[in-house]
C-alpha positions as CSV (number, residue, x, y, z in Angstrom):
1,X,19.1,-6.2,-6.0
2,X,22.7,-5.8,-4.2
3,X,25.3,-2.9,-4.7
4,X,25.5,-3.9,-8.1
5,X,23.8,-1.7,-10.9
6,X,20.6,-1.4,-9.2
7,X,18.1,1.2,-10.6
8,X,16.5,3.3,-8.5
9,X,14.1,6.2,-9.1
10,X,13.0,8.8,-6.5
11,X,9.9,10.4,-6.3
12,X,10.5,13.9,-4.8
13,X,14.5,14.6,-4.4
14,X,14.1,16.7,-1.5
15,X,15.2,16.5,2.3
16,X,14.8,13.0,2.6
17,X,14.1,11.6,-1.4
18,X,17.8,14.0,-2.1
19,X,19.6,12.7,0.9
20,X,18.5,8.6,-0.3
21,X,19.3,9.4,-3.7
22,X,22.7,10.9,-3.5
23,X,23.6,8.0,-1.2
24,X,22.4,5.4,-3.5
25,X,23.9,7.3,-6.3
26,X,27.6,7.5,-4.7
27,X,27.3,3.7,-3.8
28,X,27.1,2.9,-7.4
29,X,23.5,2.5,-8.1
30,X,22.1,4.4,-11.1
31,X,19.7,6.9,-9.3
32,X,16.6,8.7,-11.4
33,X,15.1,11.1,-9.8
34,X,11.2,12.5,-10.7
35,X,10.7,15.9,-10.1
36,X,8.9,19.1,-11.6
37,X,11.0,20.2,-14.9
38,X,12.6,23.3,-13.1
39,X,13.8,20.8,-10.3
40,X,15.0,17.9,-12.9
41,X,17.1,20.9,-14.7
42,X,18.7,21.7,-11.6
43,X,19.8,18.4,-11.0
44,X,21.0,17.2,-14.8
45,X,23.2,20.0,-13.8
46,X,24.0,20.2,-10.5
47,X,23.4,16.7,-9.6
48,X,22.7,15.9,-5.8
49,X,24.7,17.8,-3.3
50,X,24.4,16.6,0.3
51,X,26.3,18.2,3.6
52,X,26.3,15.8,6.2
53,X,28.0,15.5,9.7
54,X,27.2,11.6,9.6
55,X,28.2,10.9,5.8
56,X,30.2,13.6,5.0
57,X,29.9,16.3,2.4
58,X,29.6,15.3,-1.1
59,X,28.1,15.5,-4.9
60,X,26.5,12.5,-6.8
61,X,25.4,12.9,-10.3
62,X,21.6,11.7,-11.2
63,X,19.4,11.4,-14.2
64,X,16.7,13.4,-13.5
65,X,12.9,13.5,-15.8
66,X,9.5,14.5,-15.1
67,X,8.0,10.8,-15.4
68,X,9.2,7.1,-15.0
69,X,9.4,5.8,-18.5
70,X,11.3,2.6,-17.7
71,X,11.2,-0.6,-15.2
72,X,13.0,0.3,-12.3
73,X,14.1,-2.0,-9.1
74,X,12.5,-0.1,-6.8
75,X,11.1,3.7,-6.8
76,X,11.1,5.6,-3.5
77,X,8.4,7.7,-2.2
78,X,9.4,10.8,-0.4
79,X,6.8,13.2,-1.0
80,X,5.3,15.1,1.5
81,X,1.5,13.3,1.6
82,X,-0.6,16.2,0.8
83,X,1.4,16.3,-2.7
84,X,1.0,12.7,-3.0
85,X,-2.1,12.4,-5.4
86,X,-0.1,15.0,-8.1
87,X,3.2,13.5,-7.6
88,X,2.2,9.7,-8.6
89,X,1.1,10.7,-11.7
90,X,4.7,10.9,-12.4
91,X,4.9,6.9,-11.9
92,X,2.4,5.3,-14.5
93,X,1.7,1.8,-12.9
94,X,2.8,0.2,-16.5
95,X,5.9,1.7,-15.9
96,X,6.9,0.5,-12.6
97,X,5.8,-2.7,-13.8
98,X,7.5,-5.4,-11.2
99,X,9.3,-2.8,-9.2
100,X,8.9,-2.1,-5.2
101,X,7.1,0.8,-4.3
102,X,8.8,2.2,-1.1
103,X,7.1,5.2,0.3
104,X,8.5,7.1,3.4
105,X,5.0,8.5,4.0
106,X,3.5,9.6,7.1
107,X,0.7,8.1,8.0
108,X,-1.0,4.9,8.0
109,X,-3.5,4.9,6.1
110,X,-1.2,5.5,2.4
111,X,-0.7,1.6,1.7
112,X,-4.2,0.5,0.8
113,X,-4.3,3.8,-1.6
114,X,-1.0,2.6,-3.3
115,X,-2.1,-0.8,-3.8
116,X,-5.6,0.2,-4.9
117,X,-2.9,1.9,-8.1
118,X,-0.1,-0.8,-8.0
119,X,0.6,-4.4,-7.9
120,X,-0.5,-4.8,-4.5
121,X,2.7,-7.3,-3.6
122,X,5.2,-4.7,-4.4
123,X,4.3,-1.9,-2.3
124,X,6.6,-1.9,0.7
125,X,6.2,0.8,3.2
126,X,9.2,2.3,5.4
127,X,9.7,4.3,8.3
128,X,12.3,6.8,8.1
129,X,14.1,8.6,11.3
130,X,16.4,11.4,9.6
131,X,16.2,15.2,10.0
132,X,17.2,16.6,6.8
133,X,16.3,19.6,4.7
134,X,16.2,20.6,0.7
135,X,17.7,24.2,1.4
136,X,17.5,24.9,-2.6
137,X,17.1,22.3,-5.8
138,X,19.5,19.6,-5.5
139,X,20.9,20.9,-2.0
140,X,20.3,19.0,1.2
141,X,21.2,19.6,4.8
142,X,21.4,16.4,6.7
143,X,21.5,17.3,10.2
144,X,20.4,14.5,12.3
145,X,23.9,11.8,13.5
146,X,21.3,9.0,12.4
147,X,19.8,7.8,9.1
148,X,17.7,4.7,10.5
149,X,14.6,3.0,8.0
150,X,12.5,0.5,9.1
151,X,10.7,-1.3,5.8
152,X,8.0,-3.5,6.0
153,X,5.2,-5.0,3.8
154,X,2.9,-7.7,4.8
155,X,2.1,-9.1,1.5
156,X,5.6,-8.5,-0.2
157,X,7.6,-11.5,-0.9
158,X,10.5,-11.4,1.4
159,X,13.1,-12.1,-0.9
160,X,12.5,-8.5,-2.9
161,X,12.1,-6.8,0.6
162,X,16.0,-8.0,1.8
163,X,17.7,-6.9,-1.9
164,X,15.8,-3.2,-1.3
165,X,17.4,-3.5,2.2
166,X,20.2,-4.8,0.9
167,X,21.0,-2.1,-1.6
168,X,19.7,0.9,1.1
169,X,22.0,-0.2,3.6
170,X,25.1,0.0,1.0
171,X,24.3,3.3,0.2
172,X,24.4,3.8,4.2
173,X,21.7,4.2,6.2
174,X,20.7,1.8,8.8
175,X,18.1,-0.6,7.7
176,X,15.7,-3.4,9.2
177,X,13.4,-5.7,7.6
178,X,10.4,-5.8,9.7
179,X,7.6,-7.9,10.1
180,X,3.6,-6.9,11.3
181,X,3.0,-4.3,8.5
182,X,0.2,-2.4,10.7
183,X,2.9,-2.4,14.2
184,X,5.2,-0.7,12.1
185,X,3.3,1.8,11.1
186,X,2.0,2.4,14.1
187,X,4.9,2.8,15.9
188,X,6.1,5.7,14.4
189,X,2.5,7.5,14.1
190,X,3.2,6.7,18.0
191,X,5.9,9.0,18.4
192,X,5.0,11.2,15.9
193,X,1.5,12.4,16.0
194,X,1.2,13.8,19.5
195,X,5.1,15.5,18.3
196,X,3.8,17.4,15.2
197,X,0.2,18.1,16.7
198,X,1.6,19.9,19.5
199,X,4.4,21.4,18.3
200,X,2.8,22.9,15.6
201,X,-0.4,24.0,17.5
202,X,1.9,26.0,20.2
203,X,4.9,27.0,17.9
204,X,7.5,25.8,20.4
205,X,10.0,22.8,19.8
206,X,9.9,19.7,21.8
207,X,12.0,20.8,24.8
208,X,9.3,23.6,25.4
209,X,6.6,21.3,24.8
210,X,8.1,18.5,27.1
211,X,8.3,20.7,29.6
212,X,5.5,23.9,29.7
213,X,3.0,21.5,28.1
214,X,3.2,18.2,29.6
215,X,-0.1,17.3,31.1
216,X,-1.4,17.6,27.2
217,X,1.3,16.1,25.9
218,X,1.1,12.9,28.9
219,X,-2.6,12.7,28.1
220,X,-2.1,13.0,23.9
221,X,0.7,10.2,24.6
222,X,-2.0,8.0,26.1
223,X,-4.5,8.9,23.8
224,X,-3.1,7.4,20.5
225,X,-1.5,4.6,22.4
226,X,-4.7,3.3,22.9
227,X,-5.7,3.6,19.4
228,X,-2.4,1.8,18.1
229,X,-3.4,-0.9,20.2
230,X,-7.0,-1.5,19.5
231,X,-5.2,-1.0,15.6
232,X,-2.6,-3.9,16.6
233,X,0.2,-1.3,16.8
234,X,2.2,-0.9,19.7
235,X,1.0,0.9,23.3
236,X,3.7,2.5,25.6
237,X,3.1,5.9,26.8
238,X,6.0,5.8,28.9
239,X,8.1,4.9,26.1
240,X,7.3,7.5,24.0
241,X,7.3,10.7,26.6
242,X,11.4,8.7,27.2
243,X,12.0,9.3,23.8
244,X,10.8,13.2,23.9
245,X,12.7,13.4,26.9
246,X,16.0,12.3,25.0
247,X,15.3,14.5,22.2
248,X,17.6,17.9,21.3
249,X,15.5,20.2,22.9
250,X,15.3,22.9,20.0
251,X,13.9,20.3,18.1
252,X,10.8,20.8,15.6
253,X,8.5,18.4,14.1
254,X,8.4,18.5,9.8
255,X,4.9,19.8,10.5
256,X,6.1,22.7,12.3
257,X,8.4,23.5,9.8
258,X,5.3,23.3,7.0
259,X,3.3,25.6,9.4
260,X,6.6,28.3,9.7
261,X,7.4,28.0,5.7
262,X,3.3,28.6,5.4
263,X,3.1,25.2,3.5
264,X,-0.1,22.9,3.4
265,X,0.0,20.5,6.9
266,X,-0.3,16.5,6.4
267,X,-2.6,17.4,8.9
268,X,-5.3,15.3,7.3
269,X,-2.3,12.7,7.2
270,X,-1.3,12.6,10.9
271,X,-4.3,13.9,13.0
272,X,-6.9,13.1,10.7
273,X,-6.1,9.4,10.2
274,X,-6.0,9.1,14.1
275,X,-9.5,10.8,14.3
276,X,-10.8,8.1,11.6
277,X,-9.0,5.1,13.8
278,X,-10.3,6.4,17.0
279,X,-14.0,6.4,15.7
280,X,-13.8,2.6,13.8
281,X,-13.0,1.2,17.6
282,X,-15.1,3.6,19.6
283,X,-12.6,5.1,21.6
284,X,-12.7,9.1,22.9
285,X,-9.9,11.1,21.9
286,X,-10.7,14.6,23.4
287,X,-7.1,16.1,23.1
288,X,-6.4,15.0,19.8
289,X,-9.5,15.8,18.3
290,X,-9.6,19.6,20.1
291,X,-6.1,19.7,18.5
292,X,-7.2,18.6,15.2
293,X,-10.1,20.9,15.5
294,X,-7.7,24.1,16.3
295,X,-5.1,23.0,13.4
296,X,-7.8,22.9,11.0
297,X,-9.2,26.4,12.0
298,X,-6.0,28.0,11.8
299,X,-5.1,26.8,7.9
C-alpha cells in the first residue's frame, strides 16, 4: 500500500482525522472522508484546508459521504472516544472488508471493542503526537512543529502494518512500526493521563501545572507508572515530569480544551480506564481516583 493510488477513508475529518487526510490527499492517495452530511457538504466543496507552520498552507480535494460503501486500504479513526460508538456505524464491518482499522484513540482499552466488531488481525492501533485543531468544517490549524505516529498491532501481520506506514509517512508525518501492542499504548496513557486530569481539573496549562502543582502532579506521575508496569507498559516517572518540563508552557491538554468548549470529557476514556487497571492488579491510586471523582462531579 505505497504512494501509489492507495484508498484511504477517515473517520471524523477534524483536527487530527483533517490534518491526515489532507496530507494523504496531496501525496496522491485518494482520501474519503466519513462525516455527518452537513460536514461531508462542506468538504465536496471546500475540500480539506490545512494551515501549517511544519507542512505549509494548503488545500486538498476529498470525497466525502456519510458511510463507507466500498473496500478501502485502510480507514483511520480520529474520533474523539466518547463519539466512538455513533461514529462506527458509519463503517459497516462488510464494508471494510480486508482493510486496516487505524484508530488514533485515547485510551487503552478501544482495541478489544474494535476487534469484538472487525476482523480482529486488521485492527492496528496508533499513537499520535500532533496539536491540531478543526477551527470550522474542512479547516484545520496545525500548530504543533511535529506530526509523529507510532502504529502498532500485536496480531496484525506485519507486512499490511509497514504499507499503512509506508503510505503515512509519504503523506508526511513521522511514522514507526512498533512492536508490544499493550507498551505502546501504555506509553502515551503515560504521559497523557496525569496531563489532561490535571489540567482539566485546575484550568491551568502545563507550565502552571508543572510548577504550582507539582507534588500532585510528581505523585499522579508515579501513580500510573506503576499501573503501566504491572499492565506491561512502561514505568518512568522521571521521564515523564522531563517531558512536562520541556513542554511550551501555555500548553493545554485536548481534554482541557473539551472542558473550555463545554464538550463531553474522554474522561471515562483516560481516567476511567486507569481506575479499571488499577483495581484488576490491586494497586491504590488515591490521586487519580480523587481526580476522577472531582471530574465526574463537575460534568
Amino acid at each position: 500500500m505505497a504512494n501509489d493510488g492507495s484508498t484511504v477513508a477517515v473517520l471524523g475529518p477534524g483536527g487530527v482525522g483533517g490534518l491526515l487526510a489532507g496530507l494523504l490527499a496531496r501525496a496522491g492517495n485518494r482520501v474519503i472522508c466519513l462525516a455527518r452530511e452537513e460536514t461531508a457538504a462542506a468538504l465536496r466543496v471546500d475540500g480539506i484546508r490545512v494551515r501549517s507552520g511544519q507542512f505549509g498552507d494548503f488545500t486538498a480535494d476529498v470525497e466525502a459521504v456519510t458511510e463507507l460503501r466500498e473496500p478501502v486500504d485502510a480507514c483511520v479513526v480520529a474520533v474523539k472516544h466518547t463519539a466512538l460508538d455513533t461514529a462506527l456505524e458509519r463503517v459497516p464491518p462488510s464494508a471494510l472488508g480486508d482493510g486496516l482499522l487505524v484508530p488514533l484513540l485515547n485510551g487503552v482499552e478501544h482495541p478489544a471493542l474494535l476487534r469484538a466488531r472487525y476482523r480482529p488481525d486488521r485492527v492496528a492501533p496508533a499513537v499520535i503526537r500532533v496539536e491540531s485543531t478543526r477551527t470550522a468544517p474542512g479547516v484545520v490549524e496545525h500548530g504543533s512543529p511535529f506530526t509523529e505516529i507510532d502504529l502498532t498491532g500485536d496480531v496484525v501481520p506485519r507486512v499490511l502494518l509497514d504499507a499503512v506506514a509506508e503510505t503515512l509517512s509519504a503523506a508526511g508525518p513521522s511514522v514507526r512500526v512498533l512492536e508490544h501492542e499493550v507498551a505502546v499504548l501504555w506509553a502515551k496513557m503515560s504521559f497523557l493521563a496525569p496531563l489532561a486530569l490535571l489540567t482539566t481539573r485546575h484550568g491551568l496549562p502545563v507550565g502552571d501545572i508543572r510548577t504550582r502543582h507539582r507534588g500532585e502532579l510528581a505523585t499522579l506521575v508515579e501513580e500510573v507508572a506503576a499501573v503501566s508496569h504491572a499492565c506491561g507498559g512502561p514505568a518512568d516517572p522521571a521521564e515523564v515530569l522531563a517531558r512536562y518540563d520541556a513542554f511550551p508552557p501555555q500548553a493545554k491538554s485536548s481534554m482541557q480544551r473539551d472542558a473550555e468548549a463545554g464538550r463531553p470529557l474522554e474522561l471515562d476514556a483516560i481516567g476511567g480506564a486507569l481506575l479499571r487497571a488499577a483495581e484488576r492488579h490491586g494497586l491504590a491510586v488515591p490521586v487519580t481516583e480523587r481526580l476522577v471523582g472531582e471530574l465526574s462531579a463537575d460534568q
